[in-house]
C-alpha positions in Angstrom: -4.6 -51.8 -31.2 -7.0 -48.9 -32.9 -5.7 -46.3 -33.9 -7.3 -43.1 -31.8 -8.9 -40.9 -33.9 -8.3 -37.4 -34.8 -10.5 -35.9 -32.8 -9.2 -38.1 -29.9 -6.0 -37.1 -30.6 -6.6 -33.6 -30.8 -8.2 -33.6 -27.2 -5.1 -35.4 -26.0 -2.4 -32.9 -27.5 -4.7 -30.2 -26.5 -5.1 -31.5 -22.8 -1.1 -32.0 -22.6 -0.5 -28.5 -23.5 -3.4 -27.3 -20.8 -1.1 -29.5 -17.9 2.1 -28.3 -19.2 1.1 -24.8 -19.1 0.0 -25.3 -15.2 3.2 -26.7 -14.5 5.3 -23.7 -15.6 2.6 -21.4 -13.8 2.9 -23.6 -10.2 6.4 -23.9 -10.7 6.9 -19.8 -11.6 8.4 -18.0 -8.7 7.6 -14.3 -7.5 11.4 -12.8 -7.5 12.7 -13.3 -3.9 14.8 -9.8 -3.8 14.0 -6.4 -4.8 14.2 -4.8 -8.7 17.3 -3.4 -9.3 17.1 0.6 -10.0 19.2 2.4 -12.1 20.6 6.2 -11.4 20.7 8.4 -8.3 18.5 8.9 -6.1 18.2 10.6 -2.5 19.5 9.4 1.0 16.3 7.7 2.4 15.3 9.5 6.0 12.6 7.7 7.2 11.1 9.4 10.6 8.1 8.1 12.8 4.9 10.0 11.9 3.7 10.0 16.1 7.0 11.8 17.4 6.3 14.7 14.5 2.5 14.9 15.2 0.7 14.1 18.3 -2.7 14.0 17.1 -2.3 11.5 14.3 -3.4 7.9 15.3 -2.4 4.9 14.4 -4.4 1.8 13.2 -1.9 -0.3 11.7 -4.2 -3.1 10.9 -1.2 -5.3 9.4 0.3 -5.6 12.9 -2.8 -7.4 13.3 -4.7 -10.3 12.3 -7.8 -7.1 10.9 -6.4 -7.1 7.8 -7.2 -9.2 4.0 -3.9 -11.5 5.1 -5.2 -12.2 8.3 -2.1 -12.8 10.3 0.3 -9.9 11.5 2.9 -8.9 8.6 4.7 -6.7 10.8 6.5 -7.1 14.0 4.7 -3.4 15.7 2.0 -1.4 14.9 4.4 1.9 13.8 3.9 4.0 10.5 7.2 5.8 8.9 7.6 8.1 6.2 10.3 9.4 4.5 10.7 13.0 6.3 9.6 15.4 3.4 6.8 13.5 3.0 6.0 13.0 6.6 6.7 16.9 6.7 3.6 17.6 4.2 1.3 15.2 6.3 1.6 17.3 9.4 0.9 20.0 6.9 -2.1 18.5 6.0 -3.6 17.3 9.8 -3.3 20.8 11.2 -5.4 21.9 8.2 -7.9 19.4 8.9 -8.0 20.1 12.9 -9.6 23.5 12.1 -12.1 21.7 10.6 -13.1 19.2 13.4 -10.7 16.6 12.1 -7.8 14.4 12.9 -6.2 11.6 10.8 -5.5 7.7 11.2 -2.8 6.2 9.7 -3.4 2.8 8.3 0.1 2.1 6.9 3.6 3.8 6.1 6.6 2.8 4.5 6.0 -1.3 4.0 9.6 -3.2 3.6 9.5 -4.9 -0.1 8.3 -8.3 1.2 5.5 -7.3 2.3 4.6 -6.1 -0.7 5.9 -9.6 -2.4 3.6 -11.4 0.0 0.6 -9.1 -0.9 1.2 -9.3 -4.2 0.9 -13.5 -3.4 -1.9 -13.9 -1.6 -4.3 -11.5 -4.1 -6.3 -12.7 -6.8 -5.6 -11.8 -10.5 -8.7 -10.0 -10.8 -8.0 -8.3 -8.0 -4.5 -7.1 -8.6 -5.5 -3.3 -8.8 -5.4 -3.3 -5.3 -1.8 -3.8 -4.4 1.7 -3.2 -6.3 3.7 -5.3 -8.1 7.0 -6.2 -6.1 9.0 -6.4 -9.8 8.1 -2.6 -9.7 8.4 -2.1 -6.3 5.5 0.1 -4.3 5.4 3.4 -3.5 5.0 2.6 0.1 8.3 0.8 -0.7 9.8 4.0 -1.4 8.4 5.6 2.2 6.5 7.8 0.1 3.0 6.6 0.2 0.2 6.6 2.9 -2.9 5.0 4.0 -5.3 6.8 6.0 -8.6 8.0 6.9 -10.7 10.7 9.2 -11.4 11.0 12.6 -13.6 13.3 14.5 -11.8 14.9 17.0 -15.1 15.9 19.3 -15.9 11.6 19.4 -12.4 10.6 18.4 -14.0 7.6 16.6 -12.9 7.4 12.7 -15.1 8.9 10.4 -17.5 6.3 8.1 -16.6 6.3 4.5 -18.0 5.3 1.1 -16.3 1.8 1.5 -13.9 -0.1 4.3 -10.0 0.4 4.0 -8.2 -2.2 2.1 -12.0 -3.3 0.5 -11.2 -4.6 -3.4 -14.5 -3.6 -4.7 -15.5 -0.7 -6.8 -16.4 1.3 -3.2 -13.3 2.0 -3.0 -12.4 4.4 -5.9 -12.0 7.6 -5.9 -14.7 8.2 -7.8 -17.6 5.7 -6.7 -21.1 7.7 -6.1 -22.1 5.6 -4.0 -22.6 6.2 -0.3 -23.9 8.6 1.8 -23.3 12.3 1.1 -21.9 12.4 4.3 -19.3 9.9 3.7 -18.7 11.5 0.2 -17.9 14.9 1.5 -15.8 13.5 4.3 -13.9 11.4 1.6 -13.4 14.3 -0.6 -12.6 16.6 2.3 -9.3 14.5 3.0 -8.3 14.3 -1.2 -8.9 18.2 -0.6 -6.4 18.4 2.1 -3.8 16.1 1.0 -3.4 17.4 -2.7 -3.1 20.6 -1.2 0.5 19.5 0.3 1.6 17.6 -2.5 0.1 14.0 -2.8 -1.8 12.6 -5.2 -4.7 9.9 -4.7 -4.4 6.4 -5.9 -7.6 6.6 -7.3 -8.8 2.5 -7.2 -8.3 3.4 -3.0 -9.4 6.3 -1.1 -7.3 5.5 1.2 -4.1 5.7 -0.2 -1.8 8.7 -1.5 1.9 9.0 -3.2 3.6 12.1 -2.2 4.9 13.9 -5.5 8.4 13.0 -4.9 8.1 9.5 -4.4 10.2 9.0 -8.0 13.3 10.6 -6.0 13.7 7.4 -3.1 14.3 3.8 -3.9 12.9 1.0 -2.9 13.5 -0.3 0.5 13.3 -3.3 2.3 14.5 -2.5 5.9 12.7 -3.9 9.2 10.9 -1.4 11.7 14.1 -2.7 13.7 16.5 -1.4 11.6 15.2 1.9 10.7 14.8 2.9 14.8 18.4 1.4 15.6 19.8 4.0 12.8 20.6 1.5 10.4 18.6 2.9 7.4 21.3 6.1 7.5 24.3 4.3 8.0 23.7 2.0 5.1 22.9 4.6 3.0 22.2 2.7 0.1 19.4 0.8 -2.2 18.5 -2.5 -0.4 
């Protein structure tokens, strides 16, 4: 039999490493249970945002198939926060009604596997977008919020620079793109939400981390067992 030759056998080796190295990626697994956290942190008190605040609306688009999974992730479409933080964001609507405006809330407090699953289904190159469940996610934490405008005369949401949950470059903070309608209205909700302590994610318009997120751990509780109480008499990282 003739003996390949080196070339040939370069390009075998060479392939043989390229399979073995897609094995170990298929066969990698996204951790199954939260990160472990290390030192204190406060009793998590997780309130509805609609029994605080009347006017804010809902449009919980992952209680739906209107979202990049395109299935329902959660059993109802309800939006939590933890209470200091849901506290600031009253704050921050009754600002904005003087000025002609309401707020929609996209998304709350998320439990862990969602954000596992999210972190799943995304491209690499589009991993910006949503949090790393071996860190854990702010929204993990009940300390971080979607939202957007709405005009209280039409009560039809406000158009901005890009779409929520849209992984393109419309979607920072920063893009000059647009109208300057939709620019001003964009920069018009940073204006009232920094003023009560959150602080823009600035790849998403959308989103904000209220400045004591660092002070919660990360949760993984169902809608279910935050209403039934479940949350408080735990009391304790999940």
């Amino acid at each position: 039999m003739k003996e390949p030759s080196k070339l040939k056998r370069t390009s075998l080796v060479t392939t043989f490493l390229f399979c073995a190295l897609l094995s170990l990626a298929a066969s990698a697994k996204v951790q199954d249970t939260p990160p472990k956290e290390e030192g204190s942190f406060r009793s998590p008190e997780l309130v509805e945002l609609v029994k605080l605040d009347r006017m804010l609306r809902l449009d919980i688009r992952y209680a739906t198939k209107n979202s990049f999974v395109g299935r329902p992730v959660y059993p109802s479409a309800r939006a939590f926060l933890q209470r200091p933080a849901a506290e600031a964001l009253v704050r921050a609507s009754r600002t904005l009604r003087k000025q002609g405006f309401g707020l929609t809330v996209f998304d709350g407090y998320r439990p862990w596997h969602v954000t596992r699953l999210f972190w799943e289904l995304t491209p690499a190159d589009k991993k910006q977008f949503v949090a790393d469940p071996a860190r854990g996610s702010r929204h993990n934490r009940g300390c971080a919020v979607d939202l957007t405008l709405y005009d209280l005369r039409t009560r039809k949401q406000v158009s901005m620079p890009g779409e929520y949950d849209e992984m393109t470059e419309r979607s920072h903070i920063n893009y000059a793109g647009g109208t300057a309608e939709q620019r001003r209205l964009r920069d018009l909700l940073r204006a009232a939400m920094e003023a009560e302590g959150f602080a823009v994610y600035e790849p998403e318009w959308w989103h904000y981390d209220y400045k004591d997120w660092r002070l919660y751990p990360i949760l993984n509780l169902s809608f279910s067992e935050i209403v039934a109480g479940g949350m408080k008499a735990k009391g304790k990282r999940l």
